[in-house]
C-alpha positions in Angstrom: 36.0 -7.5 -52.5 36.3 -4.5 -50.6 34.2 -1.1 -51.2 37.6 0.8 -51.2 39.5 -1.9 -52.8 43.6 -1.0 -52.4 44.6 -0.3 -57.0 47.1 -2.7 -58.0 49.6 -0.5 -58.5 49.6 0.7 -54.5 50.3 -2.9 -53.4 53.8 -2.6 -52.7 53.6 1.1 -51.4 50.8 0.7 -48.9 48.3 -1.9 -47.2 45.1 -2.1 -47.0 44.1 -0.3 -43.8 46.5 2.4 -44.3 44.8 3.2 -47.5 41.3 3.2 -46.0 42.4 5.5 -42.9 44.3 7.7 -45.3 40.9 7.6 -47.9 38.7 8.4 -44.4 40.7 11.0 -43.1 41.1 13.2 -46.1 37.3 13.0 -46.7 36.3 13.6 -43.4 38.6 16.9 -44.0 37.5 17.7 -47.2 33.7 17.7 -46.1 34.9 20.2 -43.3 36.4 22.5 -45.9 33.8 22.3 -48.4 30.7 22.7 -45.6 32.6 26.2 -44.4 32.6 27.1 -48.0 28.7 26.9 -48.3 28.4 23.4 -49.9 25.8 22.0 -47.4 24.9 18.7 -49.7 29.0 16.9 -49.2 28.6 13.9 -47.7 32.2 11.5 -46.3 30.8 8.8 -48.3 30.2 10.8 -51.7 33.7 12.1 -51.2 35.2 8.8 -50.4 33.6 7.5 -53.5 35.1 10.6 -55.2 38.7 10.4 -54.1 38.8 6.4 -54.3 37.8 7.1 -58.1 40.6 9.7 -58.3 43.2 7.2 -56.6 42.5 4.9 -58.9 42.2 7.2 -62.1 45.6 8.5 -61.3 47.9 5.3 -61.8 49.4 6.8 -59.1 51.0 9.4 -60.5 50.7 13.2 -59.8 47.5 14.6 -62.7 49.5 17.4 -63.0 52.7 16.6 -63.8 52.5 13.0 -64.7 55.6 12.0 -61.7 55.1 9.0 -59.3 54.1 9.7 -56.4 55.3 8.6 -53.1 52.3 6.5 -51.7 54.5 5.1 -48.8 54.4 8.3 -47.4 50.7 8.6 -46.6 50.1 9.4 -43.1 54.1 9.5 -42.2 54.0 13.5 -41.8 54.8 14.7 -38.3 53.3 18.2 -37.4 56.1 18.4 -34.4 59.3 17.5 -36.8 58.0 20.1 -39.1 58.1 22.5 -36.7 61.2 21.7 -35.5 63.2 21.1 -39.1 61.1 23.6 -40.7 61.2 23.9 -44.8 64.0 21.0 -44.8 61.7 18.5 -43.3 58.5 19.5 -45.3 60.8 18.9 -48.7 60.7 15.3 -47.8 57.1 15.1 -48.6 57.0 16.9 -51.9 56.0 14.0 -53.4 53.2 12.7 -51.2 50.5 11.9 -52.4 47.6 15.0 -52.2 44.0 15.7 -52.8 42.9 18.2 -55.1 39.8 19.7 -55.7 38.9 19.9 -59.6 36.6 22.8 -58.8 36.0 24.8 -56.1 34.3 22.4 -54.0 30.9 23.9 -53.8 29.5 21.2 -55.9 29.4 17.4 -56.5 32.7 15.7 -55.5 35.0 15.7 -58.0 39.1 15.2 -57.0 42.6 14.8 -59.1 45.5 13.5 -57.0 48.8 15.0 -57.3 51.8 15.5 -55.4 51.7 17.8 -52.0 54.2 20.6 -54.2 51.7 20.8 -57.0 48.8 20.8 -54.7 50.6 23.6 -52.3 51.5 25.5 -55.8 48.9 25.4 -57.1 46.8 26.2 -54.0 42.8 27.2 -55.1 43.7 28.3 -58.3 41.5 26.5 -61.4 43.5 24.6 -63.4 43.6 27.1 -66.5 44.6 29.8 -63.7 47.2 27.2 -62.7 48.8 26.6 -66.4 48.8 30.1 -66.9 51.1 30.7 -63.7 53.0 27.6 -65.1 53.6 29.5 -68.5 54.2 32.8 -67.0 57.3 31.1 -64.3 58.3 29.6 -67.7 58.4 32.7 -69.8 60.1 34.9 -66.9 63.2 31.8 -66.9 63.2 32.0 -70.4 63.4 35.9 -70.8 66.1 35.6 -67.1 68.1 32.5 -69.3 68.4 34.7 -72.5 69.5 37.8 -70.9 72.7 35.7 -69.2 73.4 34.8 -72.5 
């Protein structure tokens, strides 16, 4: 059996070696990030380890909102169509499947997966910041939806 083993549940989305560039890449990246932030101890392997472990914790759907993701979409985005189609193109990929940091990333490797869109809206907030932005959009379209009344 393979270190990275591909879950079940991605079998029909995505092989093997897809899944294993895709796990590489975004540890390689996160280790970049989380070096320039002052965490000197992140290794790739620890955050392989890390992100596999999130993969497979999230059934493949998004921690946040509990959606399924879109897994055949790893590694499909194209920097040059985005620039060309702009907001149109990157709406595609809402629900590809992202990396997220559980803390700040200053400390042991610890990841959620969730859909690009959640990750990009909720950005570097914590996740009690995040679900207090969640209930403060909700209260505003509340408040908006009962004055149209």
């Amino acid at each position: 059996m393979r270190k990275y083993q591909l879950p079940k549940f991605l079998d029909q989305s995505v092989d093997q070696k897809a899944y294993e560039r895709w796990l590489h890449r975004k540890a390689v990246g996160h280790v970049r990030r989380d070096r320039n932030r002052g965490n000197k101890t992140a290794t790739n392997e620890e955050y392989k380890i890390a992100i596999h472990k999130a993969v497979c914790n999230s059934g493949g759907k998004d921690a946040y909102t509990n959606e399924e993701l879109n897994w055949s979409l790893l590694s499909k985005y194209n920097n040059e169509q985005s620039k060309k189609h702009g907001r149109n193109y990157k709406k595609q990929f809402a629900m590809l499947p992202s990396v997220d940091h559980v803390r700040d990333g200053k400390g042991a490797a610890n990841f959620k997966i969730c859909a690009w869109r959640t990750n990009d809206a909720k950005n570097d907030l914590s996740y009690e910041e995040f679900l207090e932005l969640c209930r403060k959009v909700i209260a505003a379209a509340n408040k908006a939806l009962s004055a149209d009344s």
